[in-house]
Backbone of each chain as nested JSON, in Angstrom:
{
  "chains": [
    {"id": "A", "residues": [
      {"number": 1, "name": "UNK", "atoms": {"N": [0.851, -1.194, 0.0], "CA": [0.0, 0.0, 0.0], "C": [0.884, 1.24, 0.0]}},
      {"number": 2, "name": "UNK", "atoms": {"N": [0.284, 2.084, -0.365], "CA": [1.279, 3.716, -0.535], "C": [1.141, 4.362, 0.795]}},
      {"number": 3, "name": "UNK", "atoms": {"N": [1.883, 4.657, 1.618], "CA": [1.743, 5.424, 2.482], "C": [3.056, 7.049, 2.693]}},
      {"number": 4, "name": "UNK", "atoms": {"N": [1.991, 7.719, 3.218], "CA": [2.658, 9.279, 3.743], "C": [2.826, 9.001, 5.078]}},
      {"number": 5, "name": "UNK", "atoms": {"N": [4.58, 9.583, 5.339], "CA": [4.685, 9.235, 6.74], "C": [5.321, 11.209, 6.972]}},
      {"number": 6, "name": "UNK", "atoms": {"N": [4.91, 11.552, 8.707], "CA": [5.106, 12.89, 8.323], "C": [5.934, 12.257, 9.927]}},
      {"number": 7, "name": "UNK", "atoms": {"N": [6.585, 13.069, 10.57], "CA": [7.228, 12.949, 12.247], "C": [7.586, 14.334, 12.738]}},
      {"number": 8, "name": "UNK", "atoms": {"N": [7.522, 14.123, 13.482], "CA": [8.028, 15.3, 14.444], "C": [8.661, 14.332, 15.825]}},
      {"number": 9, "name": "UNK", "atoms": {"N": [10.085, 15.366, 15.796], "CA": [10.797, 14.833, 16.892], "C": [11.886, 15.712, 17.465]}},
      {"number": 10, "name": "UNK", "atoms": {"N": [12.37, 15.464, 18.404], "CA": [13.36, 16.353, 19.054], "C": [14.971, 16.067, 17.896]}},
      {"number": 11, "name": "UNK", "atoms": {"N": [15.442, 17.748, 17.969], "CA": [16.625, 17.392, 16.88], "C": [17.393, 16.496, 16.819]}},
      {"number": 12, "name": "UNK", "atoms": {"N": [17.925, 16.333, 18.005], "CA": [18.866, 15.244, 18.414], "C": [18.694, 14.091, 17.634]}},
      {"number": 13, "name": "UNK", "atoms": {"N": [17.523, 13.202, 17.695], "CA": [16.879, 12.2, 16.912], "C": [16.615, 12.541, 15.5]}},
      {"number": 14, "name": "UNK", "atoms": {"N": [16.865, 13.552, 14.753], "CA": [16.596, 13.966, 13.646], "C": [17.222, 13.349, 12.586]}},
      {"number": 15, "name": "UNK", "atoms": {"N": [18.642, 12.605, 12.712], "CA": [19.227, 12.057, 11.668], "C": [18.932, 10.372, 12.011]}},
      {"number": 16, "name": "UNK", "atoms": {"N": [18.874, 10.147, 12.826], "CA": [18.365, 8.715, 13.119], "C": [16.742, 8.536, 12.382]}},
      {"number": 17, "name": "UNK", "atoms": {"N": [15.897, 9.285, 12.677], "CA": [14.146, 8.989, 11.995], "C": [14.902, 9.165, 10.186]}},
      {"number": 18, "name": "UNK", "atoms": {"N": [15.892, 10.052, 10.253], "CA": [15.891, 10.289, 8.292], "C": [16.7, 8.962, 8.107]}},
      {"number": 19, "name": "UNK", "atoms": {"N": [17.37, 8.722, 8.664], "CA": [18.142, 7.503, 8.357], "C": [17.322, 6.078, 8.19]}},
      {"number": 20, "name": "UNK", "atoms": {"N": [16.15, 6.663, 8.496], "CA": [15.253, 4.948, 9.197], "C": [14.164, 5.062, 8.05]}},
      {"number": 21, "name": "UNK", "atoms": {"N": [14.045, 6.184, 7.427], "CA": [12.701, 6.568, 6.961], "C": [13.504, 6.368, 5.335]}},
      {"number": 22, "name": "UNK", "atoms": {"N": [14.719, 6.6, 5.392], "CA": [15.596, 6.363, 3.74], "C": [15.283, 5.248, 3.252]}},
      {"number": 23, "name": "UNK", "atoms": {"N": [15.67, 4.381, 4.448], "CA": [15.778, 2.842, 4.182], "C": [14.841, 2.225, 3.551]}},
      {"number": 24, "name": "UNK", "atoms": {"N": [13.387, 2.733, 3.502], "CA": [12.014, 2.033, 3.436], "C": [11.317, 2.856, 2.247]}},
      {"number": 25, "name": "UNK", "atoms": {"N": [11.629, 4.68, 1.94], "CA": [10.634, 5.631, 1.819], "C": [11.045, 6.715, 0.819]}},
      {"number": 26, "name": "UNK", "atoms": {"N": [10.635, 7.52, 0.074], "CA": [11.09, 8.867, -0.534], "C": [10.733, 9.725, 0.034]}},
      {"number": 27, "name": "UNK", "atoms": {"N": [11.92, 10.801, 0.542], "CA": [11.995, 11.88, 1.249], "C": [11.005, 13.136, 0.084]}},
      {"number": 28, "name": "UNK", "atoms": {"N": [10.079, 14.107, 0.476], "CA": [9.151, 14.776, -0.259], "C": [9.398, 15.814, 0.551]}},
      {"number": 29, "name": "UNK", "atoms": {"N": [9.765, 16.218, 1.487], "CA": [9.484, 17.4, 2.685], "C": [10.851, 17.006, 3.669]}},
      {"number": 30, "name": "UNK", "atoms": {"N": [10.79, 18.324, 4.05], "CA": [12.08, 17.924, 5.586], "C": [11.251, 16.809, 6.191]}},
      {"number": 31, "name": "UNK", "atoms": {"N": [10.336, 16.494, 6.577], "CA": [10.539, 15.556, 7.892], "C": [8.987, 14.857, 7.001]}},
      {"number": 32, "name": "UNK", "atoms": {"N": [8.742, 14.748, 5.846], "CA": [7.9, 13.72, 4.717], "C": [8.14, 13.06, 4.137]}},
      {"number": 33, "name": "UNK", "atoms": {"N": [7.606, 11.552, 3.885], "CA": [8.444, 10.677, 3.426], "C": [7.206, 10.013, 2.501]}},
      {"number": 34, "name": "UNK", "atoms": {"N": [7.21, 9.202, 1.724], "CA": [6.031, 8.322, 0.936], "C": [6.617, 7.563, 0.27]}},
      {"number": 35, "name": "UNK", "atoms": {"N": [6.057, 6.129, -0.165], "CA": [6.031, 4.91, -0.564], "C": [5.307, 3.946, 0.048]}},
      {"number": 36, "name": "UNK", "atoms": {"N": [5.531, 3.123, -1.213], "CA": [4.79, 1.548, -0.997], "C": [5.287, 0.733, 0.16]}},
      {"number": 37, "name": "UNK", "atoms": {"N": [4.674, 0.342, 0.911], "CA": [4.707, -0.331, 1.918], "C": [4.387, -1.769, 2.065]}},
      {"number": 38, "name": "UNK", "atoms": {"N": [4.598, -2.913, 1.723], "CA": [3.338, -3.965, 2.401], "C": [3.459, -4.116, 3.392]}},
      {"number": 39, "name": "UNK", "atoms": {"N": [2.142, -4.405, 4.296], "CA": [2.168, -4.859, 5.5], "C": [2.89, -5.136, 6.418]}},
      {"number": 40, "name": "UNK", "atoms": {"N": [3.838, -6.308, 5.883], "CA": [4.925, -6.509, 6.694], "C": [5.847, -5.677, 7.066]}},
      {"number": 41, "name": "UNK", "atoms": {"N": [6.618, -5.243, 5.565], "CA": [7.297, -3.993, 5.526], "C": [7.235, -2.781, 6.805]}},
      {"number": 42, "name": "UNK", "atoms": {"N": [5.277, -2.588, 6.568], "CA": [5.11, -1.483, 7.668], "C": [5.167, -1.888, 8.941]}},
      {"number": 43, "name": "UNK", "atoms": {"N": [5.159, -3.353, 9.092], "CA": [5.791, -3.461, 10.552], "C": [7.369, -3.382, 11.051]}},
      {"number": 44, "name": "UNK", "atoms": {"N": [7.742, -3.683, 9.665], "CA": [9.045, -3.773, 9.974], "C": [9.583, -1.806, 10.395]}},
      {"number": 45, "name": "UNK", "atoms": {"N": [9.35, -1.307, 9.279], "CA": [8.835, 0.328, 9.285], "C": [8.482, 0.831, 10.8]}},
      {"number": 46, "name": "UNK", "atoms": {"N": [7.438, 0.169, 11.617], "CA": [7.321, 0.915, 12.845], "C": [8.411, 0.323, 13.785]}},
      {"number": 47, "name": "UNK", "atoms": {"N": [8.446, -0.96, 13.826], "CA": [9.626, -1.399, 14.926], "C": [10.661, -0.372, 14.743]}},
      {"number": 48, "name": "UNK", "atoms": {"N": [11.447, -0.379, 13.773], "CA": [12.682, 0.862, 13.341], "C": [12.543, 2.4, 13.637]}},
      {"number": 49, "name": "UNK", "atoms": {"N": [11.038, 2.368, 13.378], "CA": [10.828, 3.868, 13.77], "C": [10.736, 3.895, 15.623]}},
      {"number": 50, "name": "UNK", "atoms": {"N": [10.173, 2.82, 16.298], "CA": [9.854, 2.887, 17.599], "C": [11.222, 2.977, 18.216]}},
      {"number": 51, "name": "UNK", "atoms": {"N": [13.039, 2.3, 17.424], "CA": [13.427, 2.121, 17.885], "C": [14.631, 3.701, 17.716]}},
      {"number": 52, "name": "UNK", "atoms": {"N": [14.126, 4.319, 17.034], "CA": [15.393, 5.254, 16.391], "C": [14.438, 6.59, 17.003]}},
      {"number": 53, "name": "UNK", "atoms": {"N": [13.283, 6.403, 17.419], "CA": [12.412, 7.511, 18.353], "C": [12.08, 7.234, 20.346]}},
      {"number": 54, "name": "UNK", "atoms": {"N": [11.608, 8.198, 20.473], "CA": [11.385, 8.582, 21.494], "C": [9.993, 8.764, 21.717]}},
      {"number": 55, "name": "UNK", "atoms": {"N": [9.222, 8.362, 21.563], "CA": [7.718, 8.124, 21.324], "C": [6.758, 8.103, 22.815]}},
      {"number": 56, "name": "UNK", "atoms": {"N": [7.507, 8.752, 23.984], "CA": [6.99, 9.526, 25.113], "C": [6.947, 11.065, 24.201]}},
      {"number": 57, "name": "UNK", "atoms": {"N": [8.256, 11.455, 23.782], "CA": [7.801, 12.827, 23.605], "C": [7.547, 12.746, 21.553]}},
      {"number": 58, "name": "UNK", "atoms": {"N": [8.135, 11.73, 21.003], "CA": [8.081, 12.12, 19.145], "C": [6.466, 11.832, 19.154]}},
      {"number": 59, "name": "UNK", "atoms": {"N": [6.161, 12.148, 17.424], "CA": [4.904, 12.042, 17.392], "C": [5.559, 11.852, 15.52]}},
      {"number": 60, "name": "UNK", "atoms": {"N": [4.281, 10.192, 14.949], "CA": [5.038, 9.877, 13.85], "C": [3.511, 9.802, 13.183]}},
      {"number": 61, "name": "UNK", "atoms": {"N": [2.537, 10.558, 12.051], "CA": [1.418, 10.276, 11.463], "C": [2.089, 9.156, 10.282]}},
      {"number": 62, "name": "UNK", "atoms": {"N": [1.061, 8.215, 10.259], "CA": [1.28, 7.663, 8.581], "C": [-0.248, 7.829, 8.201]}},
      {"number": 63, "name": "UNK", "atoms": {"N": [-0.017, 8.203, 7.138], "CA": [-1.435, 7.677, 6.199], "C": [-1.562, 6.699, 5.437]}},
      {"number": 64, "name": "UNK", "atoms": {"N": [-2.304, 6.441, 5.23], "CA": [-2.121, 5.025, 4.579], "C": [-3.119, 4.754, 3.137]}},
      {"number": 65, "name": "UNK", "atoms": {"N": [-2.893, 4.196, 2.247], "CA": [-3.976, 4.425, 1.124], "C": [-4.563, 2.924, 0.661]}},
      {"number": 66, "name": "UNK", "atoms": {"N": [-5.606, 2.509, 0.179], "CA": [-5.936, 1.371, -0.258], "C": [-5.128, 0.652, -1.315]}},
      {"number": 67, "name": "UNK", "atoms": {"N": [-4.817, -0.087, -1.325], "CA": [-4.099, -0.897, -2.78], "C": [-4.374, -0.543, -3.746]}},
      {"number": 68, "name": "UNK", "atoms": {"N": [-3.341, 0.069, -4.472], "CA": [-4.141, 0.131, -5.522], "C": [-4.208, 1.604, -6.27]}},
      {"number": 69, "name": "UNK", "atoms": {"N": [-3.951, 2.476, -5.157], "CA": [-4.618, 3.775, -4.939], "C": [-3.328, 4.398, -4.574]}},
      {"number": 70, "name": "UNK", "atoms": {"N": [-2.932, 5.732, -5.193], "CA": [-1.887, 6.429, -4.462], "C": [-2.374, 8.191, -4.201]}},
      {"number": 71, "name": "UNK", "atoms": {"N": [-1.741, 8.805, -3.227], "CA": [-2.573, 10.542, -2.44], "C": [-2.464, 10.874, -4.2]}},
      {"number": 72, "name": "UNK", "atoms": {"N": [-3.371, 11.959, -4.144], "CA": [-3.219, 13.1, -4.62], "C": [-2.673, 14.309, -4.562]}},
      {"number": 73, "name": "UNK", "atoms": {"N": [-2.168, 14.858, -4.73], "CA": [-0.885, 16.089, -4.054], "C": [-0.524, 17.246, -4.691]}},
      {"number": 74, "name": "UNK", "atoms": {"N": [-0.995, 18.012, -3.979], "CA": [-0.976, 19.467, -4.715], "C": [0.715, 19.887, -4.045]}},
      {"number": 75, "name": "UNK", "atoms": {"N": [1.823, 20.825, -4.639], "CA": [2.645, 21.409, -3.666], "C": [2.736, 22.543, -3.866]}},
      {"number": 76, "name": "UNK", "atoms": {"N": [2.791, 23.46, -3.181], "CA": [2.83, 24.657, -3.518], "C": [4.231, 24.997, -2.907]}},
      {"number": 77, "name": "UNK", "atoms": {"N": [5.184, 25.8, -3.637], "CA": [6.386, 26.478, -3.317], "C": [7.713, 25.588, -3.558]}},
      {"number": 78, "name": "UNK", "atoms": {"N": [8.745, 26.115, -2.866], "CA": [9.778, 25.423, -3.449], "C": [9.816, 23.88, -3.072]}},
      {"number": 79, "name": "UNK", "atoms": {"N": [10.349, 23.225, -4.179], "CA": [10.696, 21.95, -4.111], "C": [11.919, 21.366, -3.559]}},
      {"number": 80, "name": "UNK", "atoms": {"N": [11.289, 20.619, -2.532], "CA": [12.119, 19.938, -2.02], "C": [12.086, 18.161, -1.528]}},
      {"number": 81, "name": "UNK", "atoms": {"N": [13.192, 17.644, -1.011], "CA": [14.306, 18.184, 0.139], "C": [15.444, 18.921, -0.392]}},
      {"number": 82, "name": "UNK", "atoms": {"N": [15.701, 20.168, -0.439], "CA": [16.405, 20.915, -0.818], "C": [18.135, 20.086, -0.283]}},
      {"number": 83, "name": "UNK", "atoms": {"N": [19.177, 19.968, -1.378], "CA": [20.084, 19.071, -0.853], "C": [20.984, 19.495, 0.263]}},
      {"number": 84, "name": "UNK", "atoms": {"N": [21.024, 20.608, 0.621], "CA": [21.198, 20.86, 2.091], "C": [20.318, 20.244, 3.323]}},
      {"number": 85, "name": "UNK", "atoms": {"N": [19.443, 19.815, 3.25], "CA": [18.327, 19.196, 3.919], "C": [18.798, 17.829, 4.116]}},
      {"number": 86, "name": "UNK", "atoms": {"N": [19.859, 17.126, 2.979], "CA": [20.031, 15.865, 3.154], "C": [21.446, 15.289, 4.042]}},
      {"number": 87, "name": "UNK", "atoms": {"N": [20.734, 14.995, 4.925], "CA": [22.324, 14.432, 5.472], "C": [23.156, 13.563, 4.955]}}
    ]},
    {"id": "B", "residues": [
      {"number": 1, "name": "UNK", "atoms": {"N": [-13.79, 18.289, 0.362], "CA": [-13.152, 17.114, -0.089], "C": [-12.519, 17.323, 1.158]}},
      {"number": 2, "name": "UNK", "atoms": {"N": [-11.912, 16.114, 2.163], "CA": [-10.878, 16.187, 3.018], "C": [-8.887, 16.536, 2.904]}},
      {"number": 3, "name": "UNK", "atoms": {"N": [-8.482, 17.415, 3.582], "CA": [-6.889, 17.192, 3.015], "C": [-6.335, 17.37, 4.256]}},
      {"number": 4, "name": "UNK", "atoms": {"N": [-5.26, 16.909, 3.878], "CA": [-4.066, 17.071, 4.591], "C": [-3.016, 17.937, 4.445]}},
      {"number": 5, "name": "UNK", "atoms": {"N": [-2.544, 18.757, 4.784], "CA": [-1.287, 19.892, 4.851], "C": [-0.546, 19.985, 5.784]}},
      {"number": 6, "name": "UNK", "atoms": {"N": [0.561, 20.234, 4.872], "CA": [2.297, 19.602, 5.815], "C": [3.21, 20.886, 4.95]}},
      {"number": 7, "name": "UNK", "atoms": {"N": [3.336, 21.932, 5.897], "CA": [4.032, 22.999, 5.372], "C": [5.591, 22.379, 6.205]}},
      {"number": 8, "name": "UNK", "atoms": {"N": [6.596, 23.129, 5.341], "CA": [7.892, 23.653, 6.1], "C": [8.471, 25.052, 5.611]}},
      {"number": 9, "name": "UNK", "atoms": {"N": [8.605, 25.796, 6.724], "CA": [8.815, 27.208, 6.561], "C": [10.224, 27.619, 7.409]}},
      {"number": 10, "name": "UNK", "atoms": {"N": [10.891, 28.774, 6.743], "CA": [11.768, 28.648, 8.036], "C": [10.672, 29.834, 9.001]}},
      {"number": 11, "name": "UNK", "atoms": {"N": [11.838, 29.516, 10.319], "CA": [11.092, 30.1, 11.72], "C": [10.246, 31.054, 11.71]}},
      {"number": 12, "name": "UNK", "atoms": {"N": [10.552, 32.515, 11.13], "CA": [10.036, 33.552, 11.439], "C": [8.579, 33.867, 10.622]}},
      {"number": 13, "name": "UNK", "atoms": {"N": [8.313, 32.604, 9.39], "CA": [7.218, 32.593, 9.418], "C": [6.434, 31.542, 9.626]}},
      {"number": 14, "name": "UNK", "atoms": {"N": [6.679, 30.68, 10.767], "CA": [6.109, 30.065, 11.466], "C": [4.703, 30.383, 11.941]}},
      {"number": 15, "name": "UNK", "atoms": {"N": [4.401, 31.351, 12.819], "CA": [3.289, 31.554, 13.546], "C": [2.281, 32.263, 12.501]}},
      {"number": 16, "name": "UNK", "atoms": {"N": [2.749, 33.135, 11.38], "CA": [2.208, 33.203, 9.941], "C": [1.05, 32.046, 9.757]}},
      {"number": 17, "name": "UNK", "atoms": {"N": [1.952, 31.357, 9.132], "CA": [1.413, 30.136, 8.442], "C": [0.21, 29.482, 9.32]}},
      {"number": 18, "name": "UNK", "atoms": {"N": [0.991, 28.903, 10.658], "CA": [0.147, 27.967, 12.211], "C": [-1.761, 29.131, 11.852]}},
      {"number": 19, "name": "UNK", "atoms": {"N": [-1.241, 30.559, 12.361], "CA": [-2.914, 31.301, 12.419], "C": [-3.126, 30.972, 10.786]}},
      {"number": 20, "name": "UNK", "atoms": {"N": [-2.768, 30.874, 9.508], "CA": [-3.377, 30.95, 8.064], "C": [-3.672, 29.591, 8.487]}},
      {"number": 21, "name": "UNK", "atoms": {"N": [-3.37, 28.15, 8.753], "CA": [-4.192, 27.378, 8.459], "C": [-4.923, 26.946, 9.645]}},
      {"number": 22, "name": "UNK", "atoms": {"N": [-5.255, 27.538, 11.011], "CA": [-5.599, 27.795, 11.88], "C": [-7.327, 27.973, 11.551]}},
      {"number": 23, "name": "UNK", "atoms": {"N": [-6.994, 29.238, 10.607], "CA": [-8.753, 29.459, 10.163], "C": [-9.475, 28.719, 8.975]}},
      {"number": 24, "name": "UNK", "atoms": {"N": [-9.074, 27.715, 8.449], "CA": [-9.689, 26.143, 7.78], "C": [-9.471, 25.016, 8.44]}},
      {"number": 25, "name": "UNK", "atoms": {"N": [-8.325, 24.516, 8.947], "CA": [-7.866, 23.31, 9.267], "C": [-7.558, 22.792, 10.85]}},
      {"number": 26, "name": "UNK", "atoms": {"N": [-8.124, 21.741, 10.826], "CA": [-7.133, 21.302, 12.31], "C": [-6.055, 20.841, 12.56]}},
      {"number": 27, "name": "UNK", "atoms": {"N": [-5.094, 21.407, 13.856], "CA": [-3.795, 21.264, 14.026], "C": [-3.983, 19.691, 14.467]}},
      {"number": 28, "name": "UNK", "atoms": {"N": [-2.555, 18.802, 13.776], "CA": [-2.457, 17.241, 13.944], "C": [-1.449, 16.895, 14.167]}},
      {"number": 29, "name": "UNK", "atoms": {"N": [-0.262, 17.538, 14.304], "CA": [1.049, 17.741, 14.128], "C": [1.76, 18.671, 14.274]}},
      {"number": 30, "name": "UNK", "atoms": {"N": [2.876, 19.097, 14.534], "CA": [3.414, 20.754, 14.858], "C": [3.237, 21.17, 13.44]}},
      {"number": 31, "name": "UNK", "atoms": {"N": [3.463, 20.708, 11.836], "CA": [3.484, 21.274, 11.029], "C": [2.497, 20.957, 10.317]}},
      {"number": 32, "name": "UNK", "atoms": {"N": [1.423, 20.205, 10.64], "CA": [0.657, 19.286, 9.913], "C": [-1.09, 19.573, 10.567]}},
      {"number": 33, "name": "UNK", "atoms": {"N": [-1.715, 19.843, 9.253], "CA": [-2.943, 20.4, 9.403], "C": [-4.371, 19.413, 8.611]}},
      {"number": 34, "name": "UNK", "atoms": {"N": [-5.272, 19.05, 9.072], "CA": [-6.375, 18.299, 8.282], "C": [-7.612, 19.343, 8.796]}},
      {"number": 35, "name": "UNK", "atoms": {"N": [-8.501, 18.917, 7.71], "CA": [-10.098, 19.071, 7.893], "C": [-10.982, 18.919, 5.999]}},
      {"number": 36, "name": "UNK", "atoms": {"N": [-12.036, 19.769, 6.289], "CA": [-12.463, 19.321, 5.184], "C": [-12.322, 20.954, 4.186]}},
      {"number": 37, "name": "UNK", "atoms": {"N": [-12.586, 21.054, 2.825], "CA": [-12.119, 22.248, 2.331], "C": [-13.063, 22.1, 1.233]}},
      {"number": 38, "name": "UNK", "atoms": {"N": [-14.023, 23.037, 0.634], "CA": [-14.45, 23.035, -0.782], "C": [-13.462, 23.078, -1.389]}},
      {"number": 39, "name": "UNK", "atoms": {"N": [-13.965, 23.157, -3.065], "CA": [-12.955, 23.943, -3.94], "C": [-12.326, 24.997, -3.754]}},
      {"number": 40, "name": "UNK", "atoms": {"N": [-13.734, 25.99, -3.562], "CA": [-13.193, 27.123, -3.078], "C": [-12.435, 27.762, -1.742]}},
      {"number": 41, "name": "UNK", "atoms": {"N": [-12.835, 27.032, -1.18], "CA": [-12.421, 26.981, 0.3], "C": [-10.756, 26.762, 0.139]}},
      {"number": 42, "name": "UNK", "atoms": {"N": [-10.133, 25.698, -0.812], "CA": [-8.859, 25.585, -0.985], "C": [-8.766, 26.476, -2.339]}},
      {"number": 43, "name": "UNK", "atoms": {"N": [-9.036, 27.454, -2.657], "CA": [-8.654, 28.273, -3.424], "C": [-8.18, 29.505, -2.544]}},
      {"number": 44, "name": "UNK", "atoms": {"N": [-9.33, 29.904, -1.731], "CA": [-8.868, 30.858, -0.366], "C": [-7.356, 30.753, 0.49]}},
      {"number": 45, "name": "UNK", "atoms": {"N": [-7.817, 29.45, 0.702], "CA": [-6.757, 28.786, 1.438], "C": [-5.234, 29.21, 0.79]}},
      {"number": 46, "name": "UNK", "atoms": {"N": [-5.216, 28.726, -0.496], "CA": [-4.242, 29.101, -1.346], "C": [-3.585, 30.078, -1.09]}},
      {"number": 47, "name": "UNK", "atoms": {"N": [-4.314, 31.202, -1.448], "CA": [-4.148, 32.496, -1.297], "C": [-3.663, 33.062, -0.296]}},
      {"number": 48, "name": "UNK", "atoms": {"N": [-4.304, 32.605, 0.695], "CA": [-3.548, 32.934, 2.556], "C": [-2.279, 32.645, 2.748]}},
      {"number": 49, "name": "UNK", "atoms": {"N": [-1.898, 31.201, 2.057], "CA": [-0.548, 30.852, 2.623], "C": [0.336, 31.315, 1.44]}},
      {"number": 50, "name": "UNK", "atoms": {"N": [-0.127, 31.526, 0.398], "CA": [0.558, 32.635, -0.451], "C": [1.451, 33.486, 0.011]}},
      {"number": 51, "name": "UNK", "atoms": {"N": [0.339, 33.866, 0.485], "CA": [0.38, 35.485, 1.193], "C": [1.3, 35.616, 2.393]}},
      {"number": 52, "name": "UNK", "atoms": {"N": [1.118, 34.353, 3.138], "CA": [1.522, 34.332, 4.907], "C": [3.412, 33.454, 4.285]}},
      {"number": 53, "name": "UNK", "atoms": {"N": [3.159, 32.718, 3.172], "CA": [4.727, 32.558, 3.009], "C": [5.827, 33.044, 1.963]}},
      {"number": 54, "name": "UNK", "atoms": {"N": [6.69, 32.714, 1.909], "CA": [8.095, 32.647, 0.781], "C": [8.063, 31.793, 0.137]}},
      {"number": 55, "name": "UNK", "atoms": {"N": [7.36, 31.627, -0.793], "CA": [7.227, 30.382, -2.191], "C": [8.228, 29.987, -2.445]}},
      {"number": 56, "name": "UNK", "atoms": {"N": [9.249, 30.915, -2.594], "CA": [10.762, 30.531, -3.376], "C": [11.002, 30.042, -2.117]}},
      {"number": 57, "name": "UNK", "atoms": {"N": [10.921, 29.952, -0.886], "CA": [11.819, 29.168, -0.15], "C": [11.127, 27.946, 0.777]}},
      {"number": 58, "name": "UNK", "atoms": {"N": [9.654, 28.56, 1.306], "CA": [8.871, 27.501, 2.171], "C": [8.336, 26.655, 0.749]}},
      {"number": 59, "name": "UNK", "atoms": {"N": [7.889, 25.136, 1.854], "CA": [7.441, 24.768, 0.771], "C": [6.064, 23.865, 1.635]}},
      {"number": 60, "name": "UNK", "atoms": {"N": [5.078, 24.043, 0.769], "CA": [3.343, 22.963, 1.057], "C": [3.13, 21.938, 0.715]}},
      {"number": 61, "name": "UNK", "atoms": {"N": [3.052, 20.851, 1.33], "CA": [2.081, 19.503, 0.111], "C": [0.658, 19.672, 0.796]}},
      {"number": 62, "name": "UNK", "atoms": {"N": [-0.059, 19.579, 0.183], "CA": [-1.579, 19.251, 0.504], "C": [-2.058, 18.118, -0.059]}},
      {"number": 63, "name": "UNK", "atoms": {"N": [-1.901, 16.668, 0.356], "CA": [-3.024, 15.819, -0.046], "C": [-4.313, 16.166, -0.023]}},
      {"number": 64, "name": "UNK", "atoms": {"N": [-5.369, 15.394, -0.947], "CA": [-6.478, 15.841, -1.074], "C": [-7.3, 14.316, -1.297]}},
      {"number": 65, "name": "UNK", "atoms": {"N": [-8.468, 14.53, -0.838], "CA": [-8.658, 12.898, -0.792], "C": [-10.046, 13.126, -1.912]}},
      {"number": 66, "name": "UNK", "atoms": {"N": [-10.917, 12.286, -2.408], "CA": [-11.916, 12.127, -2.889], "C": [-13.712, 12.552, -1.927]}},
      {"number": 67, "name": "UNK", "atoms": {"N": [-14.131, 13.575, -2.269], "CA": [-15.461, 13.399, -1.576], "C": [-15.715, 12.145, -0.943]}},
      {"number": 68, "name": "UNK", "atoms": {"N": [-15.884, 12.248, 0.103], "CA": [-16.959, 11.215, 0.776], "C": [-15.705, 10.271, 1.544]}},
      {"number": 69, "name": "UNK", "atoms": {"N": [-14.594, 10.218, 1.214], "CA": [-13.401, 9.337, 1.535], "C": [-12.584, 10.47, 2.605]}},
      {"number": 70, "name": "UNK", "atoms": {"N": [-12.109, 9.814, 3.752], "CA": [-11.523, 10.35, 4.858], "C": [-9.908, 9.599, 4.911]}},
      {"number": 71, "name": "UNK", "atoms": {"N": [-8.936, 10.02, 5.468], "CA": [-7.688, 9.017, 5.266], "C": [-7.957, 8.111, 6.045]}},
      {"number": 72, "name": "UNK", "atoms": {"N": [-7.05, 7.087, 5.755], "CA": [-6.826, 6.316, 6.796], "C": [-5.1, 6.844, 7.998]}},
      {"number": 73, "name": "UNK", "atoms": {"N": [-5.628, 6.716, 9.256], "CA": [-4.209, 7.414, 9.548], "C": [-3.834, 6.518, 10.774]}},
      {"number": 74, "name": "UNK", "atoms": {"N": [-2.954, 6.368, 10.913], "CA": [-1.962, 5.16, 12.106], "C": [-1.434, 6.842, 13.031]}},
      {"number": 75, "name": "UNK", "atoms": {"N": [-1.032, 6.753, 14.088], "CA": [-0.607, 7.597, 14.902], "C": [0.464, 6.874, 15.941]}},
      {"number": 76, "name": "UNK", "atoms": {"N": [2.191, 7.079, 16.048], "CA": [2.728, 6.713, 16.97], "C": [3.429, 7.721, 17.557]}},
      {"number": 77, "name": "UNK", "atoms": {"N": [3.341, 7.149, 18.828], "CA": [4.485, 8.375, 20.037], "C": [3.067, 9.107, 20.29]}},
      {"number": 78, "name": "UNK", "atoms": {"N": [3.602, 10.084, 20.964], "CA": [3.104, 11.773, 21.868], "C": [1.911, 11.871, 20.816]}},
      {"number": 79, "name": "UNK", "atoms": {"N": [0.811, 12.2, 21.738], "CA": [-0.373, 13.133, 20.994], "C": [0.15, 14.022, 20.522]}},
      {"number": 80, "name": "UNK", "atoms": {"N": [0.165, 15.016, 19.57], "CA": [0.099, 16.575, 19.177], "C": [-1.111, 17.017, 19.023]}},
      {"number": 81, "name": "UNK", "atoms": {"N": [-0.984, 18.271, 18.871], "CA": [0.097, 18.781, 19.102], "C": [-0.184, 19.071, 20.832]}},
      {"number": 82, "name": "UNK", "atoms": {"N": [0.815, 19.318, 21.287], "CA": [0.957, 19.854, 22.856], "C": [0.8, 21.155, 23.182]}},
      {"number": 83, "name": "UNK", "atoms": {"N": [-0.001, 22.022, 24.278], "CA": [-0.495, 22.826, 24.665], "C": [1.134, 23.802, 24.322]}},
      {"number": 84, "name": "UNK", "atoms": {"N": [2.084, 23.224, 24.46], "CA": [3.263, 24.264, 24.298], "C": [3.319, 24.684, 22.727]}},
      {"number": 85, "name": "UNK", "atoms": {"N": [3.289, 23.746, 21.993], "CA": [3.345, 24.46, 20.416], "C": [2.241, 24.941, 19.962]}},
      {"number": 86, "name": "UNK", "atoms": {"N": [1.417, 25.588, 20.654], "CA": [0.205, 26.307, 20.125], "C": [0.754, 27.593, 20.266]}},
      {"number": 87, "name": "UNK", "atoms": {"N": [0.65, 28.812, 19.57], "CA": [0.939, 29.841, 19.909], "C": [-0.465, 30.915, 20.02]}}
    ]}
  ]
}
C-alpha cells in the first residue's frame, strides 16, 4: 500500500528517523516521506521507527492508502528536500 | 473534499502560516494540518498561505482525498500537538 509518513521529533533524533525513513521511503518534505509499503514492511517500518524515536515525547502520522490507490498532491512552493536538507 | 497539509517554513514565518491554516484546518502535528475544504475553500486557502509565506523558499504539500473518503491514519508516540506548540 502507498503510504505518507510525516514525524516530528526532538533534533537530536533527527538524523536517526531520516536515516530509518531512507531505508524504506522517498523523502518529499524535511521531515515527509512516501512509498509503498506492504504490511509486513510497515511493521518492519514501525519497529525501526519505535526504535530510532522517542515516542513519550516524538509524534510519527502515517497515512495510509488502499491498494491500488496512491494521495493526490498538490505542492505549492519550493521543491524539495532541498540538498542541504540531506544528510 | 478532506486534506491534509504539511508545510515547512523557516522560523520567522512560522506563527504566519500555524494562524493561516488555523482558520480552515485542524492542528495534527506541529506542522501538519487536516479538515475538510471546498474547492473554493482551498482556493482561499491558497491564497492565505501565499500570502503568509516565501514560495521561493517555504514549501506545502496538501493531499487531497476524494469526496466522501476520509484518510486512513496510524498515529505513533506523543499526541500533538501539545499545549506548548500552540501559539
Amino acid at each position: 500500500m502507498y503510504v505518507v509518513v510525516v514525524y516530528d521529533t526532538a533534533a537530536e533524533r533527527n538524523p536517526k528517523i531520516l536515516r530509518t525513513c531512507r531505508k524504506y521511503l522517498h523523502h518529499v518534505q524535511r521531515s515527509v516521506f512516501e512509498g509503498h509499503l506492504s504490511e509486513g514492511q510497515l511493521r518492519h517500518f514501525q519497529a525501526a521507527v519505535e526504535n530510532a524515536l522517542d515516542l513519550t515525547y516524538d509524534n510519527v502520522l502515517v497515512y495510509t492508502y488502499p491498494p491500488g490507490t496512491t494521495p493526490r498532491r498538490l505542492e505549492w512552493g519550493a521543491t524539495e528536500p532541498a540538498p542541504s536538507d540531506i544528510l
